[in-house]
Every structure is written in C-alpha cells, then in structure tokens.
N, C-alpha and C positions, 0 to 999 in steps of 0.2 A: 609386704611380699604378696601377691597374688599367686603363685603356687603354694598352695593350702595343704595338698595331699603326695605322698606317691606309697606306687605299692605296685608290688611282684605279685603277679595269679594266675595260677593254671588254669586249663581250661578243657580239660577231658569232657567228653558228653557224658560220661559216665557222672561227672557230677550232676548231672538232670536229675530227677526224682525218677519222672517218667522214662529214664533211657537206664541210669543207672538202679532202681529198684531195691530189688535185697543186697547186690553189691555193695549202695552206700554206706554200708557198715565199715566194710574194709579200709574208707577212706575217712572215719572220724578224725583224727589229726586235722587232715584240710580243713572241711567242714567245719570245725571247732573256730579253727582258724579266720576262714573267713569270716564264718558270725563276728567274732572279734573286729576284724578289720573291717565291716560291715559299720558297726559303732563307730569305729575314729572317722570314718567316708562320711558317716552322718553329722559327728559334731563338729571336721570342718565347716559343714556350712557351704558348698562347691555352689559355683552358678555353673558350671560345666564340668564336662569329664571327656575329658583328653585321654582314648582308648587305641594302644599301640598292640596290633593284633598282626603275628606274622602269616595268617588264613586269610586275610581282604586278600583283593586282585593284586598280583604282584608282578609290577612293570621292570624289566631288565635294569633300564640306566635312569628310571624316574621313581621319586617316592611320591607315593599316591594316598592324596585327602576327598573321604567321602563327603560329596554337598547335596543333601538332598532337604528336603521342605521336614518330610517326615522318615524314617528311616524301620525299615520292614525286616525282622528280623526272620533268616532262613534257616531253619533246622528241618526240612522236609527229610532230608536222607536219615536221619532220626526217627522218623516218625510223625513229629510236633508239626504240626500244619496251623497252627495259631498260637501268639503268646500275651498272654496279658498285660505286658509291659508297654510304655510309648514311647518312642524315643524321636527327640525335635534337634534339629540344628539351633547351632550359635554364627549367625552367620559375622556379626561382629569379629568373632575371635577367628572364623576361618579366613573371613578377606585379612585381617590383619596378620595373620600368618600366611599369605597367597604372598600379598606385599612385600611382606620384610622377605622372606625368600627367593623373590624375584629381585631384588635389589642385590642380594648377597649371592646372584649366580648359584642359587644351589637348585638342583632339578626339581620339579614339582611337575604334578601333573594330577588334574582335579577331573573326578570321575563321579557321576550320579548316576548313573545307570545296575548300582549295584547294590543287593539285598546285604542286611547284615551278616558276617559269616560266626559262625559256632566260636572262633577264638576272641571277638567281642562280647556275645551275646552271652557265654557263659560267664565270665566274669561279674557283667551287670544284673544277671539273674540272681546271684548273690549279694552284692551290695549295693545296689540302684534300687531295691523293689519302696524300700522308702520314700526314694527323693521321686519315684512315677507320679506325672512322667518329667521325662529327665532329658537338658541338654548334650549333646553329644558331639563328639570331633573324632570319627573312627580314621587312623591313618596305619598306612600299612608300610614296609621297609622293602627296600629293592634288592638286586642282585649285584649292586657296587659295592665296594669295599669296605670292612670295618669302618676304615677313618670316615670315610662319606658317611656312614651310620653316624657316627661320634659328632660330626661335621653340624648331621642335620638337626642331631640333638641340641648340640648347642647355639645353633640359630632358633632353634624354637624357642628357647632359654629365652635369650631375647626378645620374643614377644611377650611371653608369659610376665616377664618382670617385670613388663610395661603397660600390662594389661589392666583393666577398671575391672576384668571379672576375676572371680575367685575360682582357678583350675586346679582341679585335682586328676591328676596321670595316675592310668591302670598301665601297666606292662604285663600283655598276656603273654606267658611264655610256659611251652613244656620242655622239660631237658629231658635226657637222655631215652630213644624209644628202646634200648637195648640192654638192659640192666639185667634179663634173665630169659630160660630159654621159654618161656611165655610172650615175652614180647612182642609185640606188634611187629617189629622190623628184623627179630632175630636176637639172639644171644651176640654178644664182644664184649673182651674186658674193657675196650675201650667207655664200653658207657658210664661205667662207675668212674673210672678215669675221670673223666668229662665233668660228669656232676659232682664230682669230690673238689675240682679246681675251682668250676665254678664260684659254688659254696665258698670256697678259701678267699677267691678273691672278693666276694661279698665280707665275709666276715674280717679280711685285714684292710678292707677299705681301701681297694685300690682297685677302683671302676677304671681306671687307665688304662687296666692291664688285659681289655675286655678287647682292646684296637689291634692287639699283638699277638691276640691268643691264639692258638697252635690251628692252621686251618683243617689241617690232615686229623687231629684228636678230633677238633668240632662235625667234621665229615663224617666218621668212623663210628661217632656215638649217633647217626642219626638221632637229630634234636631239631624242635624249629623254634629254640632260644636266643641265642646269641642275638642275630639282627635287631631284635627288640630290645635285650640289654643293652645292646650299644646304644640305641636309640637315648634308652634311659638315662644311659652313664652319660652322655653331652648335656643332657637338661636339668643333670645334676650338676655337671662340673663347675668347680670351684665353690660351690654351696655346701651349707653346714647342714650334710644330712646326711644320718646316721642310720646302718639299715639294721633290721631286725629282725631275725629269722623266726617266722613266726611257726611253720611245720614245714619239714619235710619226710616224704615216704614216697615207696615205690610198689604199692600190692599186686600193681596190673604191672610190672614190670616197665612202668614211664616215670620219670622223675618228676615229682608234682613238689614245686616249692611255692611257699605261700611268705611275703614279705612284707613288711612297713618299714618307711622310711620317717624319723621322727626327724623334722624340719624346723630349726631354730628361727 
C-alpha cells in the first residue's frame, strides 16, 4: 500500500504560537492531539504529504493542484512574514495524478502562481517540522457537487495505490464557525447540529454518507469542512480504514476536530 497515513486537522491560526499566544492553552486537547499524530506522520515514514486544504484558490467547476519548484508559505495577514519550514514538490506524483485524471474526465486545473494558504500551512507546522524540509502536493476542492468531491477522491485512490511513493493525506478541515454567541460567524443551533452528524458519521463509519449530507445543515453551520471530507471519504473508499477521534473542542466557538485513520 503506498497510502501510509491519513488524518483530519484543523487549522485555526490560533494554533500558531505567535498568533495564538496565551490563548493556546484553551486549545490543549488539539495540541496534545496533534503532538500524538505528529508521531504516527513520523513513523510512517511519508515520501510526500498529500495536503487537502479548503483555503487554496478555489476554482468554481475545477479542482486545483499546486506545482511549484519550492512552495512559500503565506501567513502575512497573521503577522508571520517568514517561516522556518521548506516545502518542495513531488513532481512524480503530481504529473501522475495530472495524468490519471485527465484520462478519467475529471476536472483539474494546475496552478503555480500561488503562496501557501494558512489551511495547509497550519497543519504541517504541526506535524511536518520533523520530516523539514518536506515533499508536498497542496490541492484545494471546488464548488461542484459532493459526488464530484467523492468522485475526485476516488480517482486519486487510484494513483496513490499505484504509486512507488509512500503518501500520507492531511485533510484540513474546520467545522462548524457557529457553535456559540462568540463565534466568528455568529451563533445557530444549526452549528452543533452539524458537528454532532459529522462526528457520527465518522464514528459509525459511514464516509458515504458525506455525498448526501444535508446541504442547507452544511450551509447554516457555516463550516469549510465537508468538501475536504468528501475529498477524504473517496481516497478512502472501500479501504480498511478505521478513524479515530483523536480531540475534539470548540473554546473559540469553531469546531476543531483532530483525526487518525489506522490503515490495515
């Protein structure tokens, strides 16, 4: 098998040291969490990291792979105008998923013109600082349909299982921005709604159920989850992988879930 890894990760900038500060207390669960999943990222052993970030440029009816030489991570509206980290393409694995993609009709559209955005770059500040510097495949999900999410997932499957590299997938995802009257987008019950189903359908193991989900809940709980789970849930499909909720909390009022998928 050549998919080594996956795993669910939020990506608040709050978890920065420098952005988030005295706050990071509030968010030990995550943070615990990730150090953990930081370890299993390391003992697979990854020649790349396949990072599903729903913050890249997002094209209407194309899903979009960043190719660049060297890839420049942007957190200026942060503050952060430099990061110690280096991140290099795999261009093997991105022409070979350009390929198989364009054979199977499914939309792509390859973009270098674009700096790292904060929903990759947080994730690998966490569990990449290891493997620096470190191969990377940042792709970002459209505005077509679940199934086209699910679709694309499972054509990358397809590469991956064919691949000579050993890839590990992040799926950065925040659910719900409205869980309380703090939040970022406002208060609705729909937000707990949202992150309660979610969760459910993680935990009964039924990623299917990600193509069907409610679009008007998903709306309501302002989140920018789901396209990324979809994403996920096709690169899983039909593989023996088991997920495992490793933290979840909501202190800032956004729903931060932190995941490992143990892969037989």
């Amino acid at each position: 098998m050549s998919l080594v890894f996956a795993s669910i990760v939020p990506h608040s900038p709050v978890l920065l040291p420098s952005v988030g500060k005295e706050h990071l207390k509030k968010l030990k669960k995550t943070i615990t969490a990730l150090h953990r999943l930081e370890q299993e990222l390391v003992a697979s052993k990854p020649d790349v990291l396949l990072v599903i970030s729903p913050h890249g440029r997002i094209n209407p009816d194309h899903f979009t792979l960043e190719v660049r030489d060297r890839y420049v991570p942007d957190l200026k509206e942060f503050g952060i105008l430099e990061m110690p980290m280096q991140f290099r393409s795999d261009m093997r694995l991105t022409s070979a998923i350009k390929e198989h993609l364009e054979d199977c009709c499914v939309p792509l559209m390859l973009r270098s013109d674009s700096d790292l955005d904060y929903g990759t770059v947080v994730p690998l500040t966490y569990l990449a600082t290891k493997l620096n510097p470190v191969a990377i495949v940042p792709i970002a999900p459209s505005l077509l349909s679940p199934k086209a999410h699910f679709e694309f997932g499972q054509a990358l499957q397809d590469v991956l299982m064919h691949s000579d590299r050993r890839v590990a997938v992040i799926c950065s995802a925040d659910l719900s921005h409205r869980l309380t009257r703090s939040s970022p987008a406002g208060y609705s019950p729909y937000g707990r709604k949202f992150d309660e189903k979610v969760l459910a359908i993680l935990q009964e193991k039924k990623p299917s159920a990600l193509v069907t989900f409610e679009p008007q809940l998903a709306e309501k709980a302002a989140q920018c989850a789901l396209p990324s789970l979809t994403i996920l849930a096709g690169i899983l499909d039909s593989l023996d992988a088991a997920p495992e909720i490793l933290s979840y909390e909501s202190p800032f009022g956004i729903g931060s879930l932190t995941a490992h998928y143990l892969l037989s």
